[in-house]
N, C-alpha and C positions, 0 to 999 in steps of 0.2 A: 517195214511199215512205210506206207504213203507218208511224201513229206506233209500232204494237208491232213495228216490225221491227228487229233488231239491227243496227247495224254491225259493221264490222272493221278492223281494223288495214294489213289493205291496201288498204281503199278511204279511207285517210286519215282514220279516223274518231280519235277520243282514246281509247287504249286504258283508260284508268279512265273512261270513263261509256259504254261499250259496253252493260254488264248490272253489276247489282250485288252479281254472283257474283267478277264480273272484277276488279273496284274490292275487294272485302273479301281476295279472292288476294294483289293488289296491298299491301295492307296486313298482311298478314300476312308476307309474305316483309319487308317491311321491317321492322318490330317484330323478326321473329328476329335477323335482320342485324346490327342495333342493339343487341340485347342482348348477341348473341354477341361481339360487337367492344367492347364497353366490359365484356365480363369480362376480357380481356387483362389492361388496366392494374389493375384491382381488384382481381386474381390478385396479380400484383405485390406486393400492398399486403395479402397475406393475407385479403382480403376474401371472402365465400361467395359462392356467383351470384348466389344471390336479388337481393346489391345492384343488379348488373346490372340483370336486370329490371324493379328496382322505379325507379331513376335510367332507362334506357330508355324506359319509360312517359314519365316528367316532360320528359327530352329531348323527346323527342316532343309534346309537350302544348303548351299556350299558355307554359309559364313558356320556352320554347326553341322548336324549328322549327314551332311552331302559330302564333307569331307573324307569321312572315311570311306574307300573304296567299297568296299562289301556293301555297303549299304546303300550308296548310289547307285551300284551295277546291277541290284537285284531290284530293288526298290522303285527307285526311280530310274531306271536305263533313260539316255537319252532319246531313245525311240518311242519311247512310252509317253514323253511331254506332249507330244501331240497332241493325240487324246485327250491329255487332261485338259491341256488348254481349249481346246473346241468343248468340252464340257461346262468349265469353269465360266468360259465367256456364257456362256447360254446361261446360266447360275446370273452372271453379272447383267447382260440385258433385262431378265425381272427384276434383279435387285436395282438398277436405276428406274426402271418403272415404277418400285416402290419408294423410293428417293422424291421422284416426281409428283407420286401421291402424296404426300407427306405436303409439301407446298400447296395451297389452296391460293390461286392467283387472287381471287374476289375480298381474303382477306386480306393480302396484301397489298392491295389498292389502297384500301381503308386505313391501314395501320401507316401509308406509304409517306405520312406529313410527317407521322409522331420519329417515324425510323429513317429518313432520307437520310439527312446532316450524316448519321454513323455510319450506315452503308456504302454512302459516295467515299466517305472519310476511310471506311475498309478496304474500299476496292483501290483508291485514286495512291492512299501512302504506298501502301505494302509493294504495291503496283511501280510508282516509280522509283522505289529504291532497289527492288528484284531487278528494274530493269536497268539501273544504274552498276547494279554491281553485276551485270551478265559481261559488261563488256570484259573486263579484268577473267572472271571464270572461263569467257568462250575465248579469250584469248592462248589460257592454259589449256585447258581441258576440255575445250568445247571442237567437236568434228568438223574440217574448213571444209566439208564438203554441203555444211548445213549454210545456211542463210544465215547472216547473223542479225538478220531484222525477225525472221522465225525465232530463232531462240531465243532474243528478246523478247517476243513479246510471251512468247511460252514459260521463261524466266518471271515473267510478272506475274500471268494467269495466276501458276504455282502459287507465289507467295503471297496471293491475293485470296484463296480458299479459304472457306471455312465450313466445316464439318456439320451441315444444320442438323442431320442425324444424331450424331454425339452429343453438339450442343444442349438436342431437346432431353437426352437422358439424362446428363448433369443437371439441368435447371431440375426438373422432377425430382429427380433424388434429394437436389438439396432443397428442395421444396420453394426454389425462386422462381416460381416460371409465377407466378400473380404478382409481386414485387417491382417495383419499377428497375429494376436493373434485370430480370427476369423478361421482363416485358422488352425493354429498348432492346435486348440479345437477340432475342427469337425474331422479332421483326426486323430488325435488321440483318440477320444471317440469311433469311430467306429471299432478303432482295439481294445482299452479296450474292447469295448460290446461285441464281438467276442469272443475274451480269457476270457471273463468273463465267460457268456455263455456255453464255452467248459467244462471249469471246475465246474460249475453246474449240466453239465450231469454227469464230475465222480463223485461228489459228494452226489447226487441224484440216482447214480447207485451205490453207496456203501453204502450207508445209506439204501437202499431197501432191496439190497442181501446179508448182511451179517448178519441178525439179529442181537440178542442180545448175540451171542456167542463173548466173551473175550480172547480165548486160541488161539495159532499157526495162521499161513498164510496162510494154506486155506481156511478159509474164504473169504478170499479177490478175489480168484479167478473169483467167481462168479460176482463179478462188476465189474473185469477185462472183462470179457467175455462181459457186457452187453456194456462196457466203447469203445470195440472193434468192436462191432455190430455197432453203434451207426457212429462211424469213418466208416466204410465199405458203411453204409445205406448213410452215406453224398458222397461218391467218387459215388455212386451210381446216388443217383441224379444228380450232378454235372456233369458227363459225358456221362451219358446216359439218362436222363428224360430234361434236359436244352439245350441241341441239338433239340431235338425234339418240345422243345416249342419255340425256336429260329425260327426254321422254320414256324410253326404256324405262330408268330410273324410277321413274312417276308408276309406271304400271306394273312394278315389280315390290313398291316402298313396304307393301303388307308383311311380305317374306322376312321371318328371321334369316334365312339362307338365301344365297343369290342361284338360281339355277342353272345345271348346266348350258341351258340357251344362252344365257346373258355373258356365262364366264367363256365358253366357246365366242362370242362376239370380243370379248374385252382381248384375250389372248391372240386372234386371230387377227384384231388391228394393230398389238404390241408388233407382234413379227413380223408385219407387213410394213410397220412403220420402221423395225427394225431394216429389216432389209432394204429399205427406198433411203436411208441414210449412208446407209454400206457401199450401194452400189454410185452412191453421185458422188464417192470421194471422204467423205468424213468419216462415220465411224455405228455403230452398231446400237450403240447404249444412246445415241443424242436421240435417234427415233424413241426408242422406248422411253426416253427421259421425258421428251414430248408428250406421250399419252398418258402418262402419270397427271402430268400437268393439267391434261384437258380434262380430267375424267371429275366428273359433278358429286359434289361433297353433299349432297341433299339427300337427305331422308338415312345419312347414315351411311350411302353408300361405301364411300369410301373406306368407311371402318370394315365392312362387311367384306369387301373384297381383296382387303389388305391380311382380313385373318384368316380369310379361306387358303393364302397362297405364298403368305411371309415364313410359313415355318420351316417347307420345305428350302425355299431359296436360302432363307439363313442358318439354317443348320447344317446342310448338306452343301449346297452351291458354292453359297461364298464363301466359307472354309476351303473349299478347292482352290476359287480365285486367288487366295493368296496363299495359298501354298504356292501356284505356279507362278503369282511374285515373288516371294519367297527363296525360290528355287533360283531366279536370277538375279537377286539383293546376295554381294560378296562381300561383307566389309571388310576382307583382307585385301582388297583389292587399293585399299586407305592405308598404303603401307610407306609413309614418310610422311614427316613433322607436316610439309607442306600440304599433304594430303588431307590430313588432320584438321591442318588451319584453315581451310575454306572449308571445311566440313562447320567450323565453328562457327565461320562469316558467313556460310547459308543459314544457320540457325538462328542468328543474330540478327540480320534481316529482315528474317521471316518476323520474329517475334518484335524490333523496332517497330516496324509498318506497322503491324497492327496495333500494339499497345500506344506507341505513339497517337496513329491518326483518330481511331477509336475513343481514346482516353481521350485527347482533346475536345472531337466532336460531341460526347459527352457529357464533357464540364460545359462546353455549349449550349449545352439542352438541357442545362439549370438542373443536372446530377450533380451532387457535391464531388468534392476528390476522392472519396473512399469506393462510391459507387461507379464514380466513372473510371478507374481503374478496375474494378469489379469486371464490365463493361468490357474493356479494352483486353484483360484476363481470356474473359469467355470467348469473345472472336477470335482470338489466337489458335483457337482449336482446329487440329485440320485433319485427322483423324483417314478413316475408309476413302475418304474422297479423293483427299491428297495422293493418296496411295494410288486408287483409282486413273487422276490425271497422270502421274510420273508413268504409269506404264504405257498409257496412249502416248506418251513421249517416248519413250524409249521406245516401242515396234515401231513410232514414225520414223527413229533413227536420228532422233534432233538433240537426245541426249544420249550419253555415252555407257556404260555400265557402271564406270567408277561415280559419273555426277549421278547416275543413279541413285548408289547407295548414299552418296552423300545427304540427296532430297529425301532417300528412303527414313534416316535418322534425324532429319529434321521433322519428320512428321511424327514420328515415335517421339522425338521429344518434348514437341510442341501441345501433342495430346495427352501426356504424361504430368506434365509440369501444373495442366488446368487446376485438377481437384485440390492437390497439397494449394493450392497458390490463393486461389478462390479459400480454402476455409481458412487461411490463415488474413488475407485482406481483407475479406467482407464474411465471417462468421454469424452465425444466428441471430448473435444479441444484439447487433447493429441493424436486424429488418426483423419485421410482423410476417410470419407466413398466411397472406389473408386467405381466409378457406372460402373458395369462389361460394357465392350464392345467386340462385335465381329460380326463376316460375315460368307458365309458360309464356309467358312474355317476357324478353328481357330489356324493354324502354328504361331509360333514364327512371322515370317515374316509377315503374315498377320495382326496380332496387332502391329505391328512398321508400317506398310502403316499406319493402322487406323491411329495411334499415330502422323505419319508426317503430315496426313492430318489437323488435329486439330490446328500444330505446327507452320505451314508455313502462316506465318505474309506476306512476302514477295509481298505476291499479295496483295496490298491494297484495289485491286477493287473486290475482293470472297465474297461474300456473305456464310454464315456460319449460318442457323437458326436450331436452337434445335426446333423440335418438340415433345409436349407430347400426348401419344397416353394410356390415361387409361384406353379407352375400345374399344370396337368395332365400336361403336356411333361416333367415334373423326374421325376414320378413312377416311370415305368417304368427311366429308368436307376439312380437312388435302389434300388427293389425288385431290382434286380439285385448292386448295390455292398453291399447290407447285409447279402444272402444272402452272399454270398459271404467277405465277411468274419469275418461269423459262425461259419462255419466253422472257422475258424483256430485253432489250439493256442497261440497265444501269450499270454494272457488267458483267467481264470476265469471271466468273465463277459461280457456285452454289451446295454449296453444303447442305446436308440435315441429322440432325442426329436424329434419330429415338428415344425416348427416352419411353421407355414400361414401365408404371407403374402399379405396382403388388400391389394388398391391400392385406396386409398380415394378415392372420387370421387364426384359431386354425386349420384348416385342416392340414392332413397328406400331401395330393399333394402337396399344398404351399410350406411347405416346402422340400420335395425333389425335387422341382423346384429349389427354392432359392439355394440350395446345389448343384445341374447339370446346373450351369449358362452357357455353352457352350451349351449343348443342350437345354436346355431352350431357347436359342436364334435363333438356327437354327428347333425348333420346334412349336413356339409360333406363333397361326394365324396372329394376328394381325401386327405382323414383315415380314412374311412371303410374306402379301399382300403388304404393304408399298414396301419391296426391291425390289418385283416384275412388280409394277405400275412403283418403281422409273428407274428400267431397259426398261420397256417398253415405257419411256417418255426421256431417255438419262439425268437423272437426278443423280450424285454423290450422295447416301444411305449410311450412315453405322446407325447397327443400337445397342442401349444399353439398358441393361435392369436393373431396379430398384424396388425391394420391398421396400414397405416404409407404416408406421399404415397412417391414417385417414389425422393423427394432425402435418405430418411430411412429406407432400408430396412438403411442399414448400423446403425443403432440400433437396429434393430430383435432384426436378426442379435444383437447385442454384449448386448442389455437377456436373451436368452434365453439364451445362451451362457452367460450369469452366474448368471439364474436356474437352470437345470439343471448348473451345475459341470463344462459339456462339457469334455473334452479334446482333440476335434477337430471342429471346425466344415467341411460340408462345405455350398458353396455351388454350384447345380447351373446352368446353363446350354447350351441346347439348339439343336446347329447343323441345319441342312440347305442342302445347295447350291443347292436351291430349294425353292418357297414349295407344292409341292405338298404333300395332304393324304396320311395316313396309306392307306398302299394294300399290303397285302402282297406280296412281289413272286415271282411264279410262272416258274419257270423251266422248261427241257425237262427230263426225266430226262438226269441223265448231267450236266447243266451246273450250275456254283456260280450263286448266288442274288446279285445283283446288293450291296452296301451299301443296306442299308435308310434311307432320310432320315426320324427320327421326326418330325422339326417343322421350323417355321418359326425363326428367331430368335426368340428371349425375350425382348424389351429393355422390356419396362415398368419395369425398374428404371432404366431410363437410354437415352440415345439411340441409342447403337451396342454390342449386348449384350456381345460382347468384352469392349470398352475399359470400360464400365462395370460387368461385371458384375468384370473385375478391378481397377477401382478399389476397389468395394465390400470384395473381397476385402480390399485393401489396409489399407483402415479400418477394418473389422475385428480386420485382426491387430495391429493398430497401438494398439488399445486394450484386446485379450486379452493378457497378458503370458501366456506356458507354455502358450499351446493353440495345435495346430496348425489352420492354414484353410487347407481344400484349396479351390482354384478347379477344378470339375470340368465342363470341354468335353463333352459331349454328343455324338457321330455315330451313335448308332446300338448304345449298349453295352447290348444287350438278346439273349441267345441265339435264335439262330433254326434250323428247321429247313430243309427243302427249300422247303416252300412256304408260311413263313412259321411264325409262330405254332402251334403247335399249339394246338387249341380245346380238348382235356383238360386246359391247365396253368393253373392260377391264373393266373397272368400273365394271357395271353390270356382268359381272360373278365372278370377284374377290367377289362382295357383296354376290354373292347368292353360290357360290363354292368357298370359301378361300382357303382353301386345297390345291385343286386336282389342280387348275390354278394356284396355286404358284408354286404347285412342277412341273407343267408343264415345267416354267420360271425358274426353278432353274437347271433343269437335262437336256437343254437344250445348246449342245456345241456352237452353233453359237454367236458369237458377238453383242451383241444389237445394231442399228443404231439408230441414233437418227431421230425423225420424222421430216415433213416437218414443214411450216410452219403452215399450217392446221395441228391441233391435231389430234390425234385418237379419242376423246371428240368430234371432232366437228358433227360426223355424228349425234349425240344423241339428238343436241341443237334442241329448238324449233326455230323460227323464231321473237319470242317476244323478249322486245329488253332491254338490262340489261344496270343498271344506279348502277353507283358509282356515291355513296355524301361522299365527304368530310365536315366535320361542323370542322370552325374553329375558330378563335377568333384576334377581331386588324386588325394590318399588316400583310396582307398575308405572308409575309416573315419574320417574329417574330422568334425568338429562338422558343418559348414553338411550332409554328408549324412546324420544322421542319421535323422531325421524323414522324409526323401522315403525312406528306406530300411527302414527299420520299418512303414511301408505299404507299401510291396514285397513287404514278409514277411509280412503278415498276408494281403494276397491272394492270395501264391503257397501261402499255406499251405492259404486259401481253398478255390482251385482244387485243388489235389493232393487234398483230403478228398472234393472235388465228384467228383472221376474216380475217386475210389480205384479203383471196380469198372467203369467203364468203356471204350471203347477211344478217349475222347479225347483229341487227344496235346496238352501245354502245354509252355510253355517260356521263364523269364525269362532275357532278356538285361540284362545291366549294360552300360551304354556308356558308355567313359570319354573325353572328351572332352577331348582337347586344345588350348592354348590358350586356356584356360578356367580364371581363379584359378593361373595357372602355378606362382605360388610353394608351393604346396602338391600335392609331387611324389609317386611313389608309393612305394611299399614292396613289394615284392612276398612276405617274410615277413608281413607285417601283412594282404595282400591275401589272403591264401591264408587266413587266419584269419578275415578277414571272410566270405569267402565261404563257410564251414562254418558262420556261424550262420542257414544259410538251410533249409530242410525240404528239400530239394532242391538238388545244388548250382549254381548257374546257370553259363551262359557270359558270357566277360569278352572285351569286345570292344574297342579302340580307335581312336576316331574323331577327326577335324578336327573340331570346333563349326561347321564352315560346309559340312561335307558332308552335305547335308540327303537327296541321293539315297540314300545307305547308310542312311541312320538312318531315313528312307519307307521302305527295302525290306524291312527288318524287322517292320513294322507297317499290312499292306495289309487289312487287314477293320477292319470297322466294329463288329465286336466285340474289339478288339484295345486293347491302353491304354499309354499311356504316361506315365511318372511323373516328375517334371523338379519339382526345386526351384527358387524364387523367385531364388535367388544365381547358380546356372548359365545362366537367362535374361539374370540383369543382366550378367556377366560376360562372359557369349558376344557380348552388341553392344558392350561397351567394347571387347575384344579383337579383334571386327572390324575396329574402324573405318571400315565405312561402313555397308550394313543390315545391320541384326540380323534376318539371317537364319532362324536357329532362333528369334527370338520372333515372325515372321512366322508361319512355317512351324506352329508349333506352334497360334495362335490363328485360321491361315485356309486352309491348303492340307492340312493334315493330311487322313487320307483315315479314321481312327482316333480312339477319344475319348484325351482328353488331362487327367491330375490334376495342376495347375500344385499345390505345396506350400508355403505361406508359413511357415516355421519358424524357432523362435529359431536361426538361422545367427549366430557367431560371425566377423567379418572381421580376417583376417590371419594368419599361421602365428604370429606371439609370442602368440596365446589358443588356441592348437591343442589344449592342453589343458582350456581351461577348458569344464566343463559348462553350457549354458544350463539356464535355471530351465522346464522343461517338465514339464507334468503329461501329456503325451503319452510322453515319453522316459523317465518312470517307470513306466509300463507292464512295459517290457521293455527295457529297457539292453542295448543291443549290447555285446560284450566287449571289442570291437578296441581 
């Protein structure tokens, strides 16, 4: 056999030295594996991925599975690093490109008063204690062949980083980034990363062009020159290549997606820019750090381009990159006491500097002590970057392998040490998670209306409901429930506050979301269509926006509920009995139109959307005292006609073009009027005729039904205004169910009185609690609702004793959406009297 000729795997050859395509596959599917598998326990531990990664790499390296023979020779050969590393870097020049996107220059101008004092204070401590303690290290351990004005300053750079990628995931997660210690962090790491950055390139340009010559100052000119080029190449970009993508920008804003014209341009100056940094002497990633930088945050871009091309680099790329750190981080290499001990005095350093300068300049900046340690905490973080800078030191040859590892563990512990330290200095109960709000304007002025509206107590009779909108799915039934209530004569007023819940997770988008909370709010679909239905329905919108993990969305709910003074929190969750996608559904002439399925379950708040999405509920109500929380089942409560949608109603194009008909609605001068009494929904309706059930428990007029019954009334009163002129027929049922809270029997005096405080008088029906087929028969469309307090669920499975039937029935078999009410209910007939304290129930006080 030809020596060029490959083997295979089924003539028994070793699948890792077939071709050295096969072997770097091989290696790469490991490295993922690895990472992915030791972000488990690190999760655990509130740790960010990055740790992953950057522990994966070193697992893998000599300090762990490199050591044993077999597994380095086959695995990783030293012939094979090549390769990885010409991959890995190419992985690493987009991922500083998205490093650079991530920094918006324009904001940090703005923020540049609020954040100086900490930033100078980050870069100037860390900066001259690194470089105080390089003399003692480069004395020991440092190569005489190095500069030792180079390694000092490279010594500084190091201990001067800060991690603004990490930074921004901590702050998210723990819900600080609106916070004034959230606030002073983020703005000030982004000018740290900046001036850190800068002086990496002189440092990295005099460490290349001066070699190993000792004598006189000209030497140095040549890193002057390159340090100059470098300034020239940035004014360069900045003023003439970010104009011109500005404009792009502009004539592209419509696109959800950016096209390949535009990402062929953006890729094609990263590598360009990449390369013209390479070849004058510095280094590879300071180009593409460049165009990150220059690239125009307008109309969204930047989000748009970061999610087209983050997932790849960080799931695949920079998993490589540190593996090939990794692979040359030996911490046995730290083998005596002495070795040890400076391993300690770099960490000790690292973390004075910042805590130190930080925390001081902090307490400067009229933080108290708690916060500005907070403060001083968070800068310390040095995370991917750090790691990032030690290895451009190391291939310069300015550090050694052993100071390597040493810098390698002070970045591991520096990034480690944040989250345990942060929640134990400055924990929850000592800050407000403020849950940003804004419209499309975000003036001064315009968050003081928000504010007053929130504020003003004054109207007793406003209705004030927090809506949460976690995905697209909540939307449409939300846009139906608010319309309709709207309408109601029970209330002066109505107003509506949009509450956008962000699941926050390891993407780059996410977070420079979470960090452009003004634009995120005037960018975000799902806002965009809420304010725009709520102007085209004469409905009061503002709308807020909240990142919040998995396990914290009920804080999130509670932190917004408080900031707008809701009186009714409605929490939306969305069924379908399978997972098919939204498909309108066409029937014959002559025949009804099937139950429409809008979605899948919802359950990014929790494992199983049901059970979690009424847990949430629960914790919720559990720390609003006087506000009602509806848990609202989803099946389909969206009017339809015959064959679907009609494509004339706002609904149906908001659903199908969010975008382009919001921003229709937004760039729009004219004044919205509000509609008649017929909706703009009414064309859509079929002529099938929609039942509200109330299921309730006892005396109609009982405290615990209060609250499920005054939403009864506000949407039957809803619907009545909806139909005035039309021929669709409605009709609430009251089911009183039996068995259910027995001690509280009926009145039928009192019954007759309650039932006159309704726009309409409803029918009064009596049922078993376990006859779930009468109480289905009532309620067969999927635009049909049924309204069932929190007390009549618990009751109805005490009362059975064995399943609880109707709380089955209601959360899985229902054919119908379903408003579970969590209200101040009152237990027991000796408080039958007593009023609960609800700002919902003073609204409009039933007489009974």
């Amino acid at each position: 056999m030809s020596s060029t000729t490959t083997g295979t795997i089924l003539a028994g050859d070793n699948p890792l030295t077939i071709s050295p395509i096969s072997l770097l596959l091989a290696q790469t599917v490991v490295v993922i594996v690895i990472s992915r598998l030791l972000t488990i326990p690190l999760r655990w531990m509130n740790q960010p991925a990055v740790m992953a990664e950057i522990l994966g790499g070193i697992v893998l390296g000599a300090s762990a599975f490199s050591r044993i023979p077999a597994f380095k020779d086959n695995l990783f050969p030293p012939s094979s690093l090549g390769n990885l590393k010409i991959v890995a870097n190419m992985g690493l020049i987009f991922y500083l490109f998205l490093v650079g996107l991530e920094l918006d220059p324009l904001s940090m101008v703005k923020t540049f008063r609020k954040s100086a004092v900490i930033s100078i204070a980050g870069i100037v401590f860390p900066f001259a204690l690194g470089a105080g303690a390089s003399r003692v290290i480069y004395d020991i351990y440092g190569d005489p062949n190095v500069p030792f004005l180079s390694f000092t300053l490279f010594t500084g750079v190091a201990m001067s980083i800060t991690a603004f990628p990490v930074l921004a995931r901590i702050l998210t997660e723990r819900q600080l980034l609106n916070t004034p210690v959230g606030a002073s962090a983020i703005s000030a790491a982004a000018v740290d990363d900046f001036i850190a950055w800068t002086l990496l390139v002189l440092v990295v340009a005099l460490i290349k062009n001066t070699g190993n010559s000792t004598e006189g100052v000209g030497k140095y000119f040549a890193a002057v020159y390159v340090f100059l080029f470098i300034i020239g190449y940035t004014l360069i970009l900045w003023f003439i290549v970010r104009p011109l993508l500005v404009r792009l920008v502009k004539l592209a804003q419509d696109r959800e997606h950016l096209n390949q014209v535009l990402l062929f341009i953006v890729f094609l100056l990263v590598l360009f820019s990449a390369w013209v940094t390479e070849v004058v002497g510095v280094h590879a990633i300071f180009g593409a750090f460049l165009c990150g930088v220059i690239m125009p945050h307008d109309h969204g871009f930047a989000h748009k381009l970061s999610s087209q091309i983050e997932d790849l680099v960080t799931v695949v790329f920079l998993p490589l990159y540190f593996a090939s750190s990794g692979l040359a981080t030996n911490v046995f290499l730290l083998d005596d006491s002495r070795a040890w001990g400076f391993t300690f005095l770099v960490i000790f350093v690292a973390c004075a500097g910042k805590l130190i300068g930080c925390t001081l300049s902090a307490r400067f900046c009229a933080l108290n002590w708690r916060e500005s340690l907070a403060v001083g905490i968070l800068m310390n973080t040095k995370g991917l970057v750090e790691i990032v800078v030690l290895n451009i030191g190391l291939n310069a040859g300015v550090i050694t392998p052993k100071l390597f590892a040493m810098f390698v563990l002070m970045a591991i512990f520096t990034t480690f040490m944040t989250s345990p330290l942060i929640a134990i200095v400055y924990p929850p109960k000592y800050y407000t998670s403020l849950v940003k709000m804004g419209d499309t304007d975000t003036s001064s002025e315009d968050q003081r209306d928000i504010q007053d509206s929130a504020l003003n107590r004054s109207e007793k009779s406003q209705l004030r409901a927090l809506v949460c909108l976690p995905s697209m799915r909540a939307v449409s039934p939300m846009m139906t429930l608010c319309s309709i209530i709207s309408r109601s004569r029970w209330f002066s007023s109505f107003v509506v506050y949009g509450l956008r819940l962000v699941k926050i997770d390891s993407r780059i988008t996410t977070l420079m979301k979470a960090a452009e909370h003004n634009s995120t709010i005037k960018s975000d679909y799902i806002l965009q269509v809420m304010r725009t239905f709520s102007g085209l329905h004469g409905i009061n919108f503002y709308p807020l926006l909240q990142f919040t993990e998995s396990t914290q969305s009920a804080n999130a709910i509670i932190e917004g509920a408080k900031q707008s003074m809701a009186n009714i929190v409605i929490i939306p969750q969305s069924v379908s009995k399978d997972a098919e996608p939204f498909v309108a559904p066409q029937s014959p002439v002559g025949t009804s139109a099937p139950p429409l399925n809008i979605s899948a379950p919802s359950s990014w708040m929790g494992e199983h959307a049901s059970q979690q999405t009424h847990n949430v509920a629960l914790a919720v109500k559990k720390d609003l005292e006087g506000v009602a929380v509806v848990h609202f089942i989803d099946r389909g409560f969206m009017p339809l006609s015959e064959n679907g949608p009609s494509a004339a109603t706002p609904v149906a194009q908001l659903i199908s073009s969010p975008e382009r008909t919001s921003q229709q609605t937004l760039l729009t001068k004219e004044p919205v009027k509000k509609p008649s009494k017929i909706s703009r929904l009414h064309s859509s309706f079929s002529p099938a005729p929609v039942s509200l059930v109330l299921l309730v428990s006892g005396a109609l007029g009982s405290i615990n039904n209060l609250e499920s019954t005054l939403l009864a009334r506000h949407i039957q009163s809803g619907y009545i205004h909806e139909f005035a002129a039309g021929d669709r027929d409605f009709q609430l049922y009251i089911v009183r169910l039996r068995n259910v809270d027995a001690s509280l029997g009926s009145d039928s005096q009192n019954d007759e009185t309650y039932l006159k405080q309704f726009d309409k008088k409803p029918k009064l029906i009596e049922l078993h609690s376990n006859d779930i087929a009468a109480i289905a028969g009532l309620c067969q469309n999927s635009q049909d609702l049924v309204i069932v307090g929190d007390h009549v669920l618990k009751y109805s499975a005490q009362a059975s004793g064995a399943e609880p039937l109707l709380q089955h029935w209601v959360h899985f078999d229902a054919s119908c959406s379903v408003a579970i009410v969590h209200g101040s209910s009152v237990e027991g007939s000796d408080e039958e009297n007593e009023m609960p304290k609800s700002s919902f129930l003073t609204i409009k006080t039933l007489e009974a």
